[in-house]
LOSEZA-557346 format. One record per atom (N, C-alpha, C): residue number from 1; residue in three letters; atom name; z negated, y negated, x. Coordinates in steps of 0.001 Angstrom, whole numbers, always signed. Each point is the difference from the previous one (the first is absolute). Example, Ala and Ser with C-alpha at 12.3 -4.5 7.8 and 13.67 -1.06 7.14 Angstrom:
<pt n="1" res="Ala" atom="N" z="-7800" y="+5690" x="+13190"/>
<pt n="1" res="Ala" atom="CA" z="+0" y="-1190" x="-890"/>
<pt n="1" res="Ala" atom="C" z="+0" y="-1200" x="+900"/>
<pt n="2" res="Ser" atom="N" z="+720" y="-1050" x="-350"/>
<pt n="2" res="Ser" atom="CA" z="-60" y="-1190" x="+820"/>
<pt n="2" res="Ser" atom="C" z="-730" y="-1090" x="-770"/>
***
This chain:
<pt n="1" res="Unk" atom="N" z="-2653" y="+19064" x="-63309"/>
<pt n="1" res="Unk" atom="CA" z="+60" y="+540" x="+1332"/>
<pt n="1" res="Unk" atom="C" z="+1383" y="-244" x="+599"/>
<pt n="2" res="Unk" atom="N" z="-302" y="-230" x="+1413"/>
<pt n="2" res="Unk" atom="CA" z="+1842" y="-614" x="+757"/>
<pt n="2" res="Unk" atom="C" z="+537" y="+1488" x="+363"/>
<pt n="3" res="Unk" atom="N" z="+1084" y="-256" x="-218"/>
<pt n="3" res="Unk" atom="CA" z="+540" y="+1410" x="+611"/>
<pt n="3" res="Unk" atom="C" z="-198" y="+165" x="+1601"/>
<pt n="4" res="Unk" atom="N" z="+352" y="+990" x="+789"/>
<pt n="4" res="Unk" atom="CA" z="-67" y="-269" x="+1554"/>
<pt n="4" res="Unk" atom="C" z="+1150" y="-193" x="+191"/>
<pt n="5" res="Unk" atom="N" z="+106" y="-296" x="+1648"/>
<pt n="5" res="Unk" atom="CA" z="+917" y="-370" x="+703"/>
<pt n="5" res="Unk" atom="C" z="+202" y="+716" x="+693"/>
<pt n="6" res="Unk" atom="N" z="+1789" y="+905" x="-736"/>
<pt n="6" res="Unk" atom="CA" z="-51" y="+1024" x="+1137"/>
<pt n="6" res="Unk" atom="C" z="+1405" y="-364" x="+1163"/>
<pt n="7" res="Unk" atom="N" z="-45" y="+309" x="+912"/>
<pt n="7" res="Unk" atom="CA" z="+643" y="-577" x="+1283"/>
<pt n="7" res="Unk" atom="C" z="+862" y="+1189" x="+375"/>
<pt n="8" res="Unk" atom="N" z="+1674" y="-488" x="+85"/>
<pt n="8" res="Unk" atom="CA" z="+699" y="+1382" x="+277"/>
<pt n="8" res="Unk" atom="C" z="-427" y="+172" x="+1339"/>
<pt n="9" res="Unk" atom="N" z="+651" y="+1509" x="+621"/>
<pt n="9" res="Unk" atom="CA" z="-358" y="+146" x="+1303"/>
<pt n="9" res="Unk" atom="C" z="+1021" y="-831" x="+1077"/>
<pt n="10" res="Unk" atom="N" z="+960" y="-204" x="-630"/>
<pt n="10" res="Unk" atom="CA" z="+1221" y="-990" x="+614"/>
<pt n="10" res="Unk" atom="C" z="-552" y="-1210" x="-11"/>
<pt n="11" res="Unk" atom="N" z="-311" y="-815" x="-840"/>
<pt n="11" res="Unk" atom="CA" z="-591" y="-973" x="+103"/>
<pt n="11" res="Unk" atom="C" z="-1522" y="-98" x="+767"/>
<pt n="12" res="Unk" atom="N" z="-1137" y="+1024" x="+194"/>
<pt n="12" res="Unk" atom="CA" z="-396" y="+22" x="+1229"/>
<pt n="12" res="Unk" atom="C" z="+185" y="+256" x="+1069"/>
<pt n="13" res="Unk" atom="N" z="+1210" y="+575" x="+319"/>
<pt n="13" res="Unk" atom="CA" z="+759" y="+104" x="+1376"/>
<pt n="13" res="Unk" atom="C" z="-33" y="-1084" x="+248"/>
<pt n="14" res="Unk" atom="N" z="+808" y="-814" x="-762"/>
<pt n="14" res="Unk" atom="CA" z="+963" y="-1631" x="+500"/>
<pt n="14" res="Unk" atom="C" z="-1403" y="-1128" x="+494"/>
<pt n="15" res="Unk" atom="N" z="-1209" y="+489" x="-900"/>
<pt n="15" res="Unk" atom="CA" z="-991" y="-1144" x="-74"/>
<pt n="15" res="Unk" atom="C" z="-1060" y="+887" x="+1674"/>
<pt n="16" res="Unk" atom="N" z="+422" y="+634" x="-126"/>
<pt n="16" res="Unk" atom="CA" z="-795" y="+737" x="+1421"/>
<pt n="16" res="Unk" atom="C" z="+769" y="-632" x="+1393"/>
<pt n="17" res="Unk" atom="N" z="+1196" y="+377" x="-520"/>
<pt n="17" res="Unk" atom="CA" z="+939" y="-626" x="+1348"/>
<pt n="17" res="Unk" atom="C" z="+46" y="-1481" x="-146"/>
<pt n="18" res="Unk" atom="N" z="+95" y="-570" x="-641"/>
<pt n="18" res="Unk" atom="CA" z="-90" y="-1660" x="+65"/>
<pt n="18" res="Unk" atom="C" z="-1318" y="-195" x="+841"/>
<pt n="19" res="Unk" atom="N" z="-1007" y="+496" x="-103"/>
<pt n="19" res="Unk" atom="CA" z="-1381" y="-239" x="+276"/>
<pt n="19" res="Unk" atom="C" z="-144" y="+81" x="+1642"/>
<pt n="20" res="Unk" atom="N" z="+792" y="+1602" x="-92"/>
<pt n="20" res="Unk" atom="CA" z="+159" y="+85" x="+1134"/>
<pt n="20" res="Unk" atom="C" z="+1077" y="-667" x="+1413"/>
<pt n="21" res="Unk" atom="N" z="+618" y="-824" x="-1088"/>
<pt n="21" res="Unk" atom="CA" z="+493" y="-639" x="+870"/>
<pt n="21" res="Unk" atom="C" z="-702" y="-1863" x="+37"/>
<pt n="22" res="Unk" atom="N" z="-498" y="-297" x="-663"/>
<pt n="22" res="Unk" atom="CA" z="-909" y="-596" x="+234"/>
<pt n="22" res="Unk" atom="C" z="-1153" y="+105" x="+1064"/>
<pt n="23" res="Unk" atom="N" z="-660" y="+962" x="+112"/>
<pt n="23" res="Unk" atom="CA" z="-886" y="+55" x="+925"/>
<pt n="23" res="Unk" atom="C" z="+716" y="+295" x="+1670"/>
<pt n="24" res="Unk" atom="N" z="+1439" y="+220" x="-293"/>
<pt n="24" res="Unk" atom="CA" z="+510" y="+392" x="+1675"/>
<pt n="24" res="Unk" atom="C" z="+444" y="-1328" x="+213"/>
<pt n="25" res="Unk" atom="N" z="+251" y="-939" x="-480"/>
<pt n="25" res="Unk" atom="CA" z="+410" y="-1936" x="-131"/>
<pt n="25" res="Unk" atom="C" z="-1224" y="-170" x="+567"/>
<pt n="26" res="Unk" atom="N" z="-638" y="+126" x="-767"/>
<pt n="26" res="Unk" atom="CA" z="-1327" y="-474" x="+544"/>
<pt n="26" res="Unk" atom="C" z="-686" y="+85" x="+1429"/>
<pt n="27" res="Unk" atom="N" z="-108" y="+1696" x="+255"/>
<pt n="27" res="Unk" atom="CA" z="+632" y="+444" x="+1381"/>
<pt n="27" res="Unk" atom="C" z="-149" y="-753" x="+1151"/>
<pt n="28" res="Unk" atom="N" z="+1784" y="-11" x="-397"/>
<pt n="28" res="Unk" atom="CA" z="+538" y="-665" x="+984"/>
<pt n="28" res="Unk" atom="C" z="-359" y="-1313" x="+61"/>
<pt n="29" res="Unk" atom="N" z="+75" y="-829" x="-829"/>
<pt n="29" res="Unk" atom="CA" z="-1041" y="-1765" x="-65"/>
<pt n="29" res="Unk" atom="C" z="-932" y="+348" x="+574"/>
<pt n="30" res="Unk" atom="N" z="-784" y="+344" x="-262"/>
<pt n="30" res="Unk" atom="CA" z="-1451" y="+273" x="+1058"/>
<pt n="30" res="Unk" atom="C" z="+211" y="-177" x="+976"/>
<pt n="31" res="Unk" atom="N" z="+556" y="+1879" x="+583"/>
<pt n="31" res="Unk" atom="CA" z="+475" y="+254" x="+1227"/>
<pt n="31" res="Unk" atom="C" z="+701" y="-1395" x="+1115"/>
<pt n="32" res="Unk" atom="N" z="+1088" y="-635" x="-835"/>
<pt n="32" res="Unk" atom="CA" z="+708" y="-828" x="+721"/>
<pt n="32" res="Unk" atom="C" z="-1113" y="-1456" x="+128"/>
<pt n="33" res="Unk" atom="N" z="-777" y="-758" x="-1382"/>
<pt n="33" res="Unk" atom="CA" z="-1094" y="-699" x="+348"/>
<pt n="33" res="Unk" atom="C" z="-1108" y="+641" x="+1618"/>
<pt n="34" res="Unk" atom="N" z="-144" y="+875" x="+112"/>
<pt n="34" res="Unk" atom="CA" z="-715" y="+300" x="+645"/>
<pt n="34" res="Unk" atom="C" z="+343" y="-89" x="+1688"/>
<pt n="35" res="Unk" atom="N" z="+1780" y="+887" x="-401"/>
<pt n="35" res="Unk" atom="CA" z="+710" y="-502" x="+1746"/>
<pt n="35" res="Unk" atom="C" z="+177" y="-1251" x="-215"/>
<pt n="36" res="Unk" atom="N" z="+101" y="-950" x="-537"/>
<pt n="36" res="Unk" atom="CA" z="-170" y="-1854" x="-182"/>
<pt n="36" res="Unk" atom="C" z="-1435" y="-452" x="+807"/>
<pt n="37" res="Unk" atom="N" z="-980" y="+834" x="-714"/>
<pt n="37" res="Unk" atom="CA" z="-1193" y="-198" x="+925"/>
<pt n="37" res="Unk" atom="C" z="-4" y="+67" x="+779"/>
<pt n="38" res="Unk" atom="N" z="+103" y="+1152" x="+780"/>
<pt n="38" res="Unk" atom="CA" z="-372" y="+352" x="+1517"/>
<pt n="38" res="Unk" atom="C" z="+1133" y="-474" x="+1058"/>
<pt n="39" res="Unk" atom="N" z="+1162" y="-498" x="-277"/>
<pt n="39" res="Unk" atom="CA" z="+1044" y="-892" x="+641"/>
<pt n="39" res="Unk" atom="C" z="-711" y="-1288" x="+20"/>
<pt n="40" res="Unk" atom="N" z="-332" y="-535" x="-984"/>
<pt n="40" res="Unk" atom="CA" z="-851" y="-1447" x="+88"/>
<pt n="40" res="Unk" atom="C" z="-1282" y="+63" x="+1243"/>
<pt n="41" res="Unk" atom="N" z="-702" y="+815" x="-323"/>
<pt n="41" res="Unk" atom="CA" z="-970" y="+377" x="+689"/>
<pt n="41" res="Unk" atom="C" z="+165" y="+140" x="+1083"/>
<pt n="42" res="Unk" atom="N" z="+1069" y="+725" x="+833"/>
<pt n="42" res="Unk" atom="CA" z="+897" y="+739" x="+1117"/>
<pt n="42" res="Unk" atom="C" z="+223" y="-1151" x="+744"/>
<pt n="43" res="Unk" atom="N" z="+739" y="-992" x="-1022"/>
<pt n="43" res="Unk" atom="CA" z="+547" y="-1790" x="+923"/>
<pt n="43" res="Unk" atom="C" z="-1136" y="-445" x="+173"/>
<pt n="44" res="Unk" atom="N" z="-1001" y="-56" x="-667"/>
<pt n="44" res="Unk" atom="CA" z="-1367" y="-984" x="+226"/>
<pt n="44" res="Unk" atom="C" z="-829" y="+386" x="+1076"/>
<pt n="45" res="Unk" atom="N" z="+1" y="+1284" x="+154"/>
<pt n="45" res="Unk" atom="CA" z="-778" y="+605" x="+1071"/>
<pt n="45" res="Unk" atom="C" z="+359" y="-218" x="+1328"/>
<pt n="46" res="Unk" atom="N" z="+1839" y="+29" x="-62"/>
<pt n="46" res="Unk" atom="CA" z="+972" y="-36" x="+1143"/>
<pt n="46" res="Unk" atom="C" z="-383" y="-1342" x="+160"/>
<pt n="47" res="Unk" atom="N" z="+187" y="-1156" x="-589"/>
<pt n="47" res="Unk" atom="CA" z="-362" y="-1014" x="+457"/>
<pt n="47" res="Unk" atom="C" z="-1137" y="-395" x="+709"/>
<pt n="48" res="Unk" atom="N" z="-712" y="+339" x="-985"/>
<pt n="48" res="Unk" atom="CA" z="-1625" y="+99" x="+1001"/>
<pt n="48" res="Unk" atom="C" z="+148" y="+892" x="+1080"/>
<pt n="49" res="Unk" atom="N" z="+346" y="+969" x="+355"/>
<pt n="49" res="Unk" atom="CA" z="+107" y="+494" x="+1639"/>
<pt n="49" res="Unk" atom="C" z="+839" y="-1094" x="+247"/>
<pt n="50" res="Unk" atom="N" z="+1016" y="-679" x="-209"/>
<pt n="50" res="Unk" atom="CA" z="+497" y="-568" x="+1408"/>
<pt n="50" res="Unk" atom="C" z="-707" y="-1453" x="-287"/>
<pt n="51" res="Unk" atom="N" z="-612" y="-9" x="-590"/>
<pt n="51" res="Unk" atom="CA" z="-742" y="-1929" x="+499"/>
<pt n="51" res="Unk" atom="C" z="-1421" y="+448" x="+993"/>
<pt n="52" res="Unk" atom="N" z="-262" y="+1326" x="-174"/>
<pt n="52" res="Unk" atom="CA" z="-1254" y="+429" x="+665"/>
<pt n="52" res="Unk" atom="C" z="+548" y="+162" x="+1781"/>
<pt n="53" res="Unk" atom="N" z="+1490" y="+603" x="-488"/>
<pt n="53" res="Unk" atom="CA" z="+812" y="-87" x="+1850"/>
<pt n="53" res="Unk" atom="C" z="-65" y="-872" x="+389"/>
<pt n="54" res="Unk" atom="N" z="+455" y="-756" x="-1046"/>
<pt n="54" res="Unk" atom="CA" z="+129" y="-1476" x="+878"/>
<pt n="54" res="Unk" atom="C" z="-1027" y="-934" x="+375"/>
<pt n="55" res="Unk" atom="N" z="-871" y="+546" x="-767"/>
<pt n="55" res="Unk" atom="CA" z="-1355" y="-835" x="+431"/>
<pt n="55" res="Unk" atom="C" z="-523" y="+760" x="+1575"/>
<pt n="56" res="Unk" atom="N" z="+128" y="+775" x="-224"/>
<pt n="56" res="Unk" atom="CA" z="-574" y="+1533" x="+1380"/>
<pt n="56" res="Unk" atom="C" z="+998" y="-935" x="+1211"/>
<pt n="57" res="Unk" atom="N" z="+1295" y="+388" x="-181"/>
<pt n="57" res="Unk" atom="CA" z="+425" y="-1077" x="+1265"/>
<pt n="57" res="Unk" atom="C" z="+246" y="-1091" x="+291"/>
<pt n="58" res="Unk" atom="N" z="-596" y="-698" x="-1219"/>
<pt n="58" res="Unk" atom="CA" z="-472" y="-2059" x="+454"/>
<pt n="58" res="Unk" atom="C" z="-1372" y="+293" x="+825"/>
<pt n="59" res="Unk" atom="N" z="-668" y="+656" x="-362"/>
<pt n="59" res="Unk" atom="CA" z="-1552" y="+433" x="+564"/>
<pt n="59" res="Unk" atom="C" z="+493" y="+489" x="+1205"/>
<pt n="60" res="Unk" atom="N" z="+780" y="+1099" x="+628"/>
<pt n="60" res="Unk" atom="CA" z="+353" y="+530" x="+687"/>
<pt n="60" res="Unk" atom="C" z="+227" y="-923" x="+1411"/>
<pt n="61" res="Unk" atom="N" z="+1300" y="-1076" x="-519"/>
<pt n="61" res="Unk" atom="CA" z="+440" y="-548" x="+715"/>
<pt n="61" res="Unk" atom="C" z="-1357" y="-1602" x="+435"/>
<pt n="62" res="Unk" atom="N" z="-436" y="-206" x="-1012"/>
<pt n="62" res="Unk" atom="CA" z="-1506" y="-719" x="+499"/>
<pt n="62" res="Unk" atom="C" z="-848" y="+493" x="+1267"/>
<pt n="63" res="Unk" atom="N" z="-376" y="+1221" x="-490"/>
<pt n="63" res="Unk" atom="CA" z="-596" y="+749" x="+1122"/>
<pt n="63" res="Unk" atom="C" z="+637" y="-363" x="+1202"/>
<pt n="64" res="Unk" atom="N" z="+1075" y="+128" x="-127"/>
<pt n="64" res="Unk" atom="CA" z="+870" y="+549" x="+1419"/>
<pt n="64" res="Unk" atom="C" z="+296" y="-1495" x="+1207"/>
<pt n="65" res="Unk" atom="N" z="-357" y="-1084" x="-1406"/>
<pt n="65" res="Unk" atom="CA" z="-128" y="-1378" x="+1048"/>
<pt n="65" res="Unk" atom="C" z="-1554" y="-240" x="-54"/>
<pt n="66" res="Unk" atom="N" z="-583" y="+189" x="-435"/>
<pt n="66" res="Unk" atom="CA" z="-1368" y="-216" x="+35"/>
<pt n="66" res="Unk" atom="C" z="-616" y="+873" x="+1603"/>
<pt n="67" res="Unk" atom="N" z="+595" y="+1337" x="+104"/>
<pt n="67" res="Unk" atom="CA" z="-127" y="+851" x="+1150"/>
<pt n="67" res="Unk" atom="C" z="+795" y="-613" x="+555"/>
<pt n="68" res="Unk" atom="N" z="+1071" y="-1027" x="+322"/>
<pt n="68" res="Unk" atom="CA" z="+738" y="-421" x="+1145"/>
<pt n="68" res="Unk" atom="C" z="-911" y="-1157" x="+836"/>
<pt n="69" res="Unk" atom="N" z="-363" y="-1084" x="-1266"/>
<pt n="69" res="Unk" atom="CA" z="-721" y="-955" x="+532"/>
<pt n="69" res="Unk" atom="C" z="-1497" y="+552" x="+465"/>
<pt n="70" res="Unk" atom="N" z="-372" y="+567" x="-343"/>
<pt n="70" res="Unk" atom="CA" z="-1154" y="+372" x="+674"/>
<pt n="70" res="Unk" atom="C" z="-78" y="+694" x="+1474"/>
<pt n="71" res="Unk" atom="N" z="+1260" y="+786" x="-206"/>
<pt n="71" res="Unk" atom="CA" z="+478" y="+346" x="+1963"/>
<pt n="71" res="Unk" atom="C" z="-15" y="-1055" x="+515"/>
<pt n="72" res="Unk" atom="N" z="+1055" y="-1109" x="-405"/>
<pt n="72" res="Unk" atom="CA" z="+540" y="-826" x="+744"/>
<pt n="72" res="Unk" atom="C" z="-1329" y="-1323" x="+401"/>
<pt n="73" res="Unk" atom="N" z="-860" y="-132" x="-1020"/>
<pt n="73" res="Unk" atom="CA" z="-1374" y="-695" x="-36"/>
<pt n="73" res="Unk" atom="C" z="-770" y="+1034" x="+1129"/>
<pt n="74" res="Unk" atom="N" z="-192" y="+1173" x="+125"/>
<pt n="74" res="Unk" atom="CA" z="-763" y="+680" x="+1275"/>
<pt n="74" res="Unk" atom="C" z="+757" y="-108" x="+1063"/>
<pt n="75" res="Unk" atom="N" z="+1204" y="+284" x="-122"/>
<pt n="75" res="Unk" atom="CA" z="+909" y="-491" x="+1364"/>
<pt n="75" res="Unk" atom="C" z="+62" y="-1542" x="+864"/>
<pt n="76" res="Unk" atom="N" z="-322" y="-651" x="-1131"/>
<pt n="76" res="Unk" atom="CA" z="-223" y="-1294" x="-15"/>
<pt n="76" res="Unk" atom="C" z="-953" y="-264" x="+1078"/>
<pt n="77" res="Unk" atom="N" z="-1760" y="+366" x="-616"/>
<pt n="77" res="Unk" atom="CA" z="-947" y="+130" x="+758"/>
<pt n="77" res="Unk" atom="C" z="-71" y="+762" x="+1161"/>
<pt n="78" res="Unk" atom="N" z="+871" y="+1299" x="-9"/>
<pt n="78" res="Unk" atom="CA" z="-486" y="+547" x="+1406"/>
<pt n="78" res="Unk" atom="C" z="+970" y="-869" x="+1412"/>
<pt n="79" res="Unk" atom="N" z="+1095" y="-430" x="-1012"/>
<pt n="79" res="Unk" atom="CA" z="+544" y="-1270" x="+1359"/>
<pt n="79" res="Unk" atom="C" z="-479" y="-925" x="+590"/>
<pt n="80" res="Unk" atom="N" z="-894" y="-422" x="-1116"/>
<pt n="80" res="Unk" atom="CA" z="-744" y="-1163" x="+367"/>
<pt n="80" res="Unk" atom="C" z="-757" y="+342" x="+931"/>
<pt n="81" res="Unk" atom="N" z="-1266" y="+1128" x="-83"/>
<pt n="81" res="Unk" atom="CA" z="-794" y="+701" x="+477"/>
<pt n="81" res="Unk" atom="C" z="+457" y="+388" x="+1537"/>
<pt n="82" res="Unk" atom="N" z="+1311" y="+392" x="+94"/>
<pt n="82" res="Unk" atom="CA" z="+531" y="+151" x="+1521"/>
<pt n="82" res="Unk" atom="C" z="-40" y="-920" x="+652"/>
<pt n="83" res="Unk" atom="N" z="+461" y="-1410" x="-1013"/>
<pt n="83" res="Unk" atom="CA" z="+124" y="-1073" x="+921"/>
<pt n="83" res="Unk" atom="C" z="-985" y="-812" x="+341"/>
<pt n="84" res="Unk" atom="N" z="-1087" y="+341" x="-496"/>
<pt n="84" res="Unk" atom="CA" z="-759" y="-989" x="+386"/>
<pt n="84" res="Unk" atom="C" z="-681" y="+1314" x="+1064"/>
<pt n="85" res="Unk" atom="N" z="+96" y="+966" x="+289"/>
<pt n="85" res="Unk" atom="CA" z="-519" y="+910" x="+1426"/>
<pt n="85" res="Unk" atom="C" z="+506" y="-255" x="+996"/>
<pt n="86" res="Unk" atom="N" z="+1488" y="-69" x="-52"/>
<pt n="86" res="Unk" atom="CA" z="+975" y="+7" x="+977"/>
<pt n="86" res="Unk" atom="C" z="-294" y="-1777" x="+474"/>
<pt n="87" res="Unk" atom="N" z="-219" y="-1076" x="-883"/>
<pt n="87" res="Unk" atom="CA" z="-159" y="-1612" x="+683"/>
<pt n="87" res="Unk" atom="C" z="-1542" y="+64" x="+662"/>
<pt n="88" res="Unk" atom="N" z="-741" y="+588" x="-908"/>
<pt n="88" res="Unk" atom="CA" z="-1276" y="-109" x="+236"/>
<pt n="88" res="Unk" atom="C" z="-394" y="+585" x="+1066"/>
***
C-alpha cells in the first residue's frame, strides 16, 4: 500500500495563489484578445460606412445631372415649341 500525499497548508496556499494567478493572466488575454476584436471589427465597419457615403454621393451627384439634363432637354422642347407658334 502507497502511503498518502499529505500537502502542507503553506504549500497549498502558494499552489492556490499560483493558480490564481494564472487564471487572472488569462483574464486579462482574453479580455485584451477580445478589445483586439471589436477594434478590428470597429475599423471594418467604419470602413464600410464610408465606401457606402461615398457611394450615396456618387449616386447623389448622378441624380443631380441626370435632373439637370432632363430640365434642360424640357426647356429645350418648350423653346422649340414657342418657336415654331410665334413663326407659325
Amino acid at each position: 500500500m502507497t502511503k498518502p500525499i499529505v500537502v502542507t497548508p503553506e504549500e497549498f496556499e502558494r499552489q492556490l495563489f499560483q493558480l490564481q494567478e494564472k487564471f487572472s493572466l488569462l483574464e486579462r488575454r482574453m479580455s485584451l484578445k477580445a478589445d483586439e476584436i471589436v477594434f478590428s471589427m470597429t475599423v471594418a465597419h467604419r470602413k464600410e460606412v464610408d465606401e457606402l457615403k461615398e457611394e450615396v454621393l456618387n449616386l447623389q451627384g448622378e441624380l443631380r445631372h441626370m435632373k439637370k439634363e432632363k430640365r434642360q432637354a424640357y426647356m429645350g422642347r418648350i423653346a422649340q415649341q414657342a418657336k415654331k407658334r410665334s413663326v407659325g
